[in-house]
C-alpha positions as CSV (number, residue, x, y, z in Angstrom):
1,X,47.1,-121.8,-29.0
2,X,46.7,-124.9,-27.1
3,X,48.0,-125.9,-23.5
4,X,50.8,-127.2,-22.9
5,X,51.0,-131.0,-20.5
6,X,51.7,-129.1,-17.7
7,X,48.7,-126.5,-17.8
8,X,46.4,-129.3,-18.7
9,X,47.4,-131.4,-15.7
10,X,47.2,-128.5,-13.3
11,X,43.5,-127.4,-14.9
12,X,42.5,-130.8,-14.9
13,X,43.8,-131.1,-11.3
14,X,42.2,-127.3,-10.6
15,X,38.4,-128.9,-12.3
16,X,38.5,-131.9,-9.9
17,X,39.2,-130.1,-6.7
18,X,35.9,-127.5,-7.9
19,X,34.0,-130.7,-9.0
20,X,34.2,-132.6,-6.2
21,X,34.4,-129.6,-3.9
22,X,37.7,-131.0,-2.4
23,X,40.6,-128.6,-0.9
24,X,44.1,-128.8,-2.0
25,X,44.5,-129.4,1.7
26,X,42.9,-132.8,1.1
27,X,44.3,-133.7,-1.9
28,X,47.8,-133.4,-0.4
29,X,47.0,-135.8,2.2
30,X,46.1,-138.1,-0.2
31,X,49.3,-138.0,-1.9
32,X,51.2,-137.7,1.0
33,X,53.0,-134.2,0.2
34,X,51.9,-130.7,2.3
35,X,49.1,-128.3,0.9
36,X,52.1,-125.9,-0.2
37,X,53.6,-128.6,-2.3
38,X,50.3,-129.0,-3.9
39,X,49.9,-124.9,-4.2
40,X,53.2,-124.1,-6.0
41,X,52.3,-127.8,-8.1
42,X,49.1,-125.9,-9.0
43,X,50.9,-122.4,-9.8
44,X,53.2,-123.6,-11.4
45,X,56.8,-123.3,-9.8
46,X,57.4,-127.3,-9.5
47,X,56.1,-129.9,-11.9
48,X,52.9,-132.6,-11.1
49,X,55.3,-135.9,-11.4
50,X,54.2,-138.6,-13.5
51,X,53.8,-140.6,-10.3
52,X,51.9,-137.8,-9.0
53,X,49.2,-138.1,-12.0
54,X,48.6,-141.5,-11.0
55,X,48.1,-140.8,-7.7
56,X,45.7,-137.9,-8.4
57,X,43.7,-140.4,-11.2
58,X,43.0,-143.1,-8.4
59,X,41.8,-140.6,-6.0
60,X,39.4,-139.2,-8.7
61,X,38.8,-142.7,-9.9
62,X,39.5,-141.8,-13.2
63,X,42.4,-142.8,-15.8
64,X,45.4,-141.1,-15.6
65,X,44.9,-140.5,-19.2
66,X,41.4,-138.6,-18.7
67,X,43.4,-136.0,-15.9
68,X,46.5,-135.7,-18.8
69,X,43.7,-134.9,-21.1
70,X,42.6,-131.8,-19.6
71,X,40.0,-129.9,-17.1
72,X,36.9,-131.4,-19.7
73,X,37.7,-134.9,-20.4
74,X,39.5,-135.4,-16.0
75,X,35.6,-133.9,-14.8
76,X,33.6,-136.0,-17.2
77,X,35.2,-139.0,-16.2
78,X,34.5,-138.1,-12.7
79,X,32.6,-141.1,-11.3
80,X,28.9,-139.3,-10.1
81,X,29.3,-140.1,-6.4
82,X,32.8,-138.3,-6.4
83,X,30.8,-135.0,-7.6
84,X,29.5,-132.4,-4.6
85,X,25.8,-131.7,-5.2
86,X,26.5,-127.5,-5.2
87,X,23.0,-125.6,-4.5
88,X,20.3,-129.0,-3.9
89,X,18.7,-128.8,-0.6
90,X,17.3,-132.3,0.6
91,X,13.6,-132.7,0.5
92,X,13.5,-132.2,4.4
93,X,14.7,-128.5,3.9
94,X,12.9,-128.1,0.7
95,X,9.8,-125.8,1.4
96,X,6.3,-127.6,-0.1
97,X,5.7,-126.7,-3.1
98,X,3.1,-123.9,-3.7
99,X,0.3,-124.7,-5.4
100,X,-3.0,-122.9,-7.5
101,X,-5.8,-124.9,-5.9
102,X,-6.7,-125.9,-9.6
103,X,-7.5,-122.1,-10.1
């Protein structure tokens, strides 16, 4: 069975805020609404406008047609420098690197 708009905006929506490691907090002040109009967007009990979606896709800097396309297509269109790097420590807090001695 395959999602309907609705769920495909909101998983899209749902990847992008993971992806970029944003909160629904900060999305909402981007479009100008509270973090509870974003929450019951997300669950479901109001609609993501169509105005909405465009707002969301130039925040992401992706097309609106990549976030109506679903949670794959919204996070592959993801410019790179929108992404958080999840797990890399810099080189500074890397520990050196243990080598054999050519043993």
């Amino acid at each position: 069975m395959s999602m309907t708009l609705e769920e495909r905006v909101r998983s899209a929506v749902a990847a992008l805020l993971h992806a970029t490691g944003e909160s629904q907090t900060e999305l909402a002040a981007a479009l100008g609404v509270s973090q509870a109009q974003v929450s019951r967007r997300q669950s479901g009990v109001a609609a993501w406008s169509l105005a909405d979606c465009e707002v969301v896709a130039v925040h992401y800097g992706i097309d609106v047609l990549d976030l109506l396309a679903g949670p794959t297509r919204a996070v592959e269109a993801l410019p790179a420098g929108r992404r958080r790097t999840v797990g890399r420590q810099s080189d500074a807090a890397r520990p050196a690197a243990v080598t054999d001695g050519g043993v």
